[in-house]
N, C-alpha and C positions, 0 to 999 in steps of 0.2 A: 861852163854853159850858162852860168849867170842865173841860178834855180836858186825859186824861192820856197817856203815850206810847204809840203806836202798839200794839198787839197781836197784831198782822200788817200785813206789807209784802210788793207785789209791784209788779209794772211790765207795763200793758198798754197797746194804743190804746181808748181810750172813746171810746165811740156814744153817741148819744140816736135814737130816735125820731121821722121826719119829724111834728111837731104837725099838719100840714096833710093828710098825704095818712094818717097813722099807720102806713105801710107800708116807707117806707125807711128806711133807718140814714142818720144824719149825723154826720159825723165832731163829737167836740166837741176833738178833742187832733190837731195837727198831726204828733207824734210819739210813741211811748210816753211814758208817765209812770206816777209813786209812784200808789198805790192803796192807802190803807191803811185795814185795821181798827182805829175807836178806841173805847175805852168810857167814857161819859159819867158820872162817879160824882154829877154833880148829880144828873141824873136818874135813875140805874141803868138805859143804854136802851147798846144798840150803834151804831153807824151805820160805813158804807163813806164815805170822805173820798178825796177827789185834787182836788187843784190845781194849775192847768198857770201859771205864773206865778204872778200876782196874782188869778186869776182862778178861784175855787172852782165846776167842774166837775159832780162827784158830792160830794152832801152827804143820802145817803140813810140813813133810820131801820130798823134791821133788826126788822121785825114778826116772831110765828109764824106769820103768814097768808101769809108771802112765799116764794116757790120761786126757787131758782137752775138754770135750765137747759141744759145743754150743747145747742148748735144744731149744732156740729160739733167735731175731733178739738182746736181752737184758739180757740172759739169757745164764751162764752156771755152770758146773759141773764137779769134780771130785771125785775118789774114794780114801780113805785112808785104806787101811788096818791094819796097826799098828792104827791109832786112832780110826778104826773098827767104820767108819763110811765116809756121803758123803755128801763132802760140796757144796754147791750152792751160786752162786751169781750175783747178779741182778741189775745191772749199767742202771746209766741215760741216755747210749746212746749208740749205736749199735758201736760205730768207740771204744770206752772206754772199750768195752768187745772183740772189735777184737787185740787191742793194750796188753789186757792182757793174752790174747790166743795167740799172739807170743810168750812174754815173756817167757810163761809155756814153749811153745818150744823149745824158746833158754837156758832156764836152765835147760830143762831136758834135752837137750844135752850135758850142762856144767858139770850135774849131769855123765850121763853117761861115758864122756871124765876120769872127775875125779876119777870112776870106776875100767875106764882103769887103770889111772896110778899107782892108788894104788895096782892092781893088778899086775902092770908088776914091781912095786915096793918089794913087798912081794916074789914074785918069782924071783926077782933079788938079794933079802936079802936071801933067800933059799937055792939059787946057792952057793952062796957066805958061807954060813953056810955050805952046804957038802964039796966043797972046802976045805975049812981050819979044816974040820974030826969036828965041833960043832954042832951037834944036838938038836935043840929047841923044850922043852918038849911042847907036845901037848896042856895041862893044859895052860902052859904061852902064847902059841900062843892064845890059842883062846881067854884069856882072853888081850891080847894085841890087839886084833882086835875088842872085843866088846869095851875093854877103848876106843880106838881112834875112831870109825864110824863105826856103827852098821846097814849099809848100805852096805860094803863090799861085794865085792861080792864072797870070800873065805868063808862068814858064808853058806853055801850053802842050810841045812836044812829051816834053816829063808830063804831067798829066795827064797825059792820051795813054802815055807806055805806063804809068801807073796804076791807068784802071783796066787796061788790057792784061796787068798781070792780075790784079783784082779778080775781073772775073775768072783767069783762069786757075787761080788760084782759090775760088769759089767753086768755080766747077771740081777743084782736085778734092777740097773737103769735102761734098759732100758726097763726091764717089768713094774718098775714104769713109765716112758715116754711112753710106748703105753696105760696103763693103765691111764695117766693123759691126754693123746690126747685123748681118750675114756670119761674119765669124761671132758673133755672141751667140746666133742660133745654133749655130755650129758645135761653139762652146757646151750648148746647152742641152744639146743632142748626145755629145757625148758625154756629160757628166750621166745624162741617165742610161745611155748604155754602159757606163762605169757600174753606176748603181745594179745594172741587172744582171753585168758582171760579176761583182761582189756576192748580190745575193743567191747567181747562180754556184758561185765558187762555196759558200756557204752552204748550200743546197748538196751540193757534191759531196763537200766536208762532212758534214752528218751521214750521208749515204755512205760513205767509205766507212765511217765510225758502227753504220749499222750493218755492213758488210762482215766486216772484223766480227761484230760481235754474232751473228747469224755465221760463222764459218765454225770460232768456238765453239757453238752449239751445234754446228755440226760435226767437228769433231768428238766433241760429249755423245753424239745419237750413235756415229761411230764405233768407240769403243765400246757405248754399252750391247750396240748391235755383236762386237765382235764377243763381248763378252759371256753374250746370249748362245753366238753359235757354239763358243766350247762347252756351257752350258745341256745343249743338245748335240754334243758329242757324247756325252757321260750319260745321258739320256738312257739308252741303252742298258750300258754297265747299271744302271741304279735300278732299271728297271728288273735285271737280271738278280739282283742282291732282294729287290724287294723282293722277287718270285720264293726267293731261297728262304728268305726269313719267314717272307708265309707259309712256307711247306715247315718249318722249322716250327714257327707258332701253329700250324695246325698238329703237326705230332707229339708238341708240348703239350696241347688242348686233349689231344687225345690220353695221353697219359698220366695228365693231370686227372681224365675224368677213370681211368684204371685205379688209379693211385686215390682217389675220392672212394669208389666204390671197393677197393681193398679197406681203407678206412673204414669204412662203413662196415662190412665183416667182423673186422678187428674190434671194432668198436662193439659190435653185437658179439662178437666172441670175449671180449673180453665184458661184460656186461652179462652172460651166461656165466663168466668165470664167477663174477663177482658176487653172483648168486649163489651157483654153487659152492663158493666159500662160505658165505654166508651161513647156507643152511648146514654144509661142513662144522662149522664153528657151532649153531646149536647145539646139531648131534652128538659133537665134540664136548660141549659143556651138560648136557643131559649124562653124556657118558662120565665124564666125571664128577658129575653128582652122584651117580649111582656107584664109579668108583670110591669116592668120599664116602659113602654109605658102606659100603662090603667095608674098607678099612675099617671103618668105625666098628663093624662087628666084627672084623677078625678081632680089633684089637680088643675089644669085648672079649672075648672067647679065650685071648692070651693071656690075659687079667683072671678067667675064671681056669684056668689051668692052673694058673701060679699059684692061686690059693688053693688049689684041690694039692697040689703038693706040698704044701705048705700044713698043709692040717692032715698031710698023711704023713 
C-alpha cells in the first residue's frame, strides 16, 4: 500500500457491528490495541489502521462523507460503507476519544482538500486534453481513476451508492443507539428490580430465621404448658395428702397440747414430790438427831450399869 509512518496513534478496544442482527457491537480485539492514522501518498487518501497480531482489524478509508460519533463520555463510532460495516471504539479516557474525534476531523478535511485537488487536477488535465484536439477514451479514464484512488470524486456512481449507504447506514446507528439507550434503561430497570429481589430474598431470609426461632418458643410454651397440665392432674392428689397431713398436724397439735398439760401436772406433782421430800428429809434429820441424842443416853446409861457392876 506504499504507507508512510503513523500520523496519529492511540490505543482503544475495537468493535465491529453484529452483520447479522446490525445492532450489537462485537468485540473484534480481546484487549486494547494501536489504532493509527496513516496517509497513503500512492493514493493521497487517509485511512484508520490497527492490527491485533497478525491479523488487520480496521483498515478503513477516511471519506468527507464519513462522521465520527461520540455515543458516550468513552465511547465512539463510525460508519464504513465500502467495508459495509460500523466500527466502534472504546478508550480508557474521555480527553483519548475527544483527541481522536479531532483527528477524524482534521483528516477528513485533508481527505476532502485532497478531493479537491484531484478534482481540479483531472479537469485541468481535460482542459488541456480538448486544447491540444486529444481525447481520452472513456474506458482509460475511468480505469485511471480507479488505479490511482477509488475515492475520487469523478467516480460519481460509487459516490452516489456510498453515501446512500452512508446515510443508511447512519440511520441503522443511531436506531441501534436509541435502541441500546432503551436496552440500558432496560438494563437498569432490572438491576433494581435484582436489587429489590435480593433485599426481598433477604427480607424472607431473616423472617424464616425468625419463624424457626418463634416456633422453638413455641415449642418451649408447649411443653411447659404440657408440663403444667400434669402438674394439675396431681393437683388433686396433693391437695388430698395436704388435707391428711393437716388433720395429722392438727391431732399432733392437739396432743402435743395433752402431753404439755400432762407435763405440767407432772411437773407440779413432781415439785409437790420434791417438797415433800424435802420436808421428809428435815423431819428425817430432826429424827435423827434426837435419835443420836437417846443413843447418846442409852449409851450413857450402859456406861453407868457397867460401873454399878463393876463396884458390886
Amino acid at each position: 500500500l506504499g504507507l508512510e509512518q503513523p500520523i496519529f496513534t492511540t490505543r482503544a478496544h475495537v468493535f465491529q457491528i453484529d452483520p447479522t442482527t446490525k445492532k450489537n457491537w462485537v468485540p473484534a480485539s480481546k484487549q486494547a490495541v494501536t489504532v493509527s492514522y496513516f496517509y497513503d501518498s500512492t493514493r493521497n487518501s487517509y485511512r484508520i489502521i490497527s492490527v491485533d497480531g497478525s491479523k488487520v482489524i480496521i483498515n478503513s478509508t477516511i471519506t468527507p462523507n464519513m462522521n465520527f460519533t461520540k455515543t458516550s463520555q468513552k465511547f465512539g463510532q463510525w460508519a464504513d460503507s465500502r467495508a459495509n460495516t460500523v466500527f466502534g471504539l472504546g478508550f480508557a479516557s474521555e480527553q483519548q476519544l475527544s483527541k481522536f474525534a479531532e483527528k477524524f476531523q482534521e483528516v477528513k478535511e485533508a481527505a476532502k482538500l485532497a478531493r479537491e485537488k484531484s478534482q481540479e487536477k483531472m479537469e485541468t488535465s481535460s482542459d488541456q486534453s480538448q486544447e491540444s484536439g486529444r481525447e481520452t477514451p472513456s474506458g482509460n479514464q475511468a480505469s485511471s481513476i480507479n488505479g490511482t484512488d477509488d475515492e475520487k470524486i469523478s467516480h460519481v456512481p460509487e459516490n452516489t451508492e456510498a453515501n446512500s449507504n452512508a446515510e443508511s447506514w447512519k440511520s441503522k446507528v443511531m436506531q441501534s443507539q436509541d435502541e441500546n439507550n432503551q436496552l440500558r434503561n432496560k438494563i437498569s430497570e432490572l438491576e433494581d428490580q435484582c436489587k429489590e429481589v435480593n433485599l426481598e430474598r433477604e427480607r424472607n431470609t431473616q423472617l424464616s430465621l425468625r419463624i424457626q426461632e418463634l416456633e422453638a418458643d413455641l415449642q418451649e410454651k408447649e411443653q411447659e404448658l404440657e408440663d403444667l397440665r400434669k402438674q394439675a392432674e396431681t393437683i388433686p392428689q396433693l391437695m388430698a395428702k395436704c388435707e391428711s397431713v393437716t388433720a395429722k398436724l392438727q391431732a399432733a397439735e392437739t396432743a402435743s397440747r395433752d402431753l404439755s398439760e400432762k407435763m405440767t401436772l407432772l411437773q407440779s406433782e413432781i415439785d409437790d414430790s420434791q417438797h415433800k421430800q424435802k420436808n421428809m428429809k428435815t423431819e428425817l434429820k430432826k429424827f435423827m438427831d434426837v435419835l443420836d441424842g437417846k443413843i447418846d443416853e442409852l449409851h450413857e446409861v450402859c456406861q453407868g450399869i457397867s460401873k454399878l457392876g463393876i463396884d458390886n
